[in-house]
C-alpha positions as CSV (number, residue, x, y, z in Angstrom):
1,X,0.0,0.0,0.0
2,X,1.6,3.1,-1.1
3,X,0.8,6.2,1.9
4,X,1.0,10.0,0.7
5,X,1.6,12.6,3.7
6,X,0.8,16.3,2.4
7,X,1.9,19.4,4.9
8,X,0.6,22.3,4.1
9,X,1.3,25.4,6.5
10,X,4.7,27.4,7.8
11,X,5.7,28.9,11.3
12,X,7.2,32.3,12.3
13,X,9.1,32.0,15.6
14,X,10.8,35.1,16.7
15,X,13.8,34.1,19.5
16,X,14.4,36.4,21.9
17,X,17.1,37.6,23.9
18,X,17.4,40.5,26.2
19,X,21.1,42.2,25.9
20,X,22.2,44.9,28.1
21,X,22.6,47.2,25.0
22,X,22.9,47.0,21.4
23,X,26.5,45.3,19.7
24,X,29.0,46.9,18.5
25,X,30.7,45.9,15.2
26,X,33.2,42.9,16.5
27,X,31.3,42.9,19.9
28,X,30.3,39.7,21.8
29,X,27.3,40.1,24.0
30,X,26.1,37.6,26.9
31,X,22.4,37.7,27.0
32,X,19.9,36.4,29.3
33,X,15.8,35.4,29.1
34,X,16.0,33.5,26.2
35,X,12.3,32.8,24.9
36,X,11.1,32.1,22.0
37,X,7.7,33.8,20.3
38,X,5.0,32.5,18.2
């Protein structure tokens, strides 16, 4: 028996995290309340 499966659809997930301030060119950040956003 030959089975088909179809998906049809997509997801947007934003990930969050918060930074004390924005990067600088070059710049490594350590962030902190990592979520993630439907």
């Amino acid at each position: 028996m030959t089975q088909k499966l179809t998906v049809l659809g997509s997801i947007n997930a934003d990930h969050v995290i918060s930074v004390p301030h924005f990067a600088k060119p070059g710049e490594t950040l350590t962030g902190s309340n990592y979520h993630i956003a439907y």
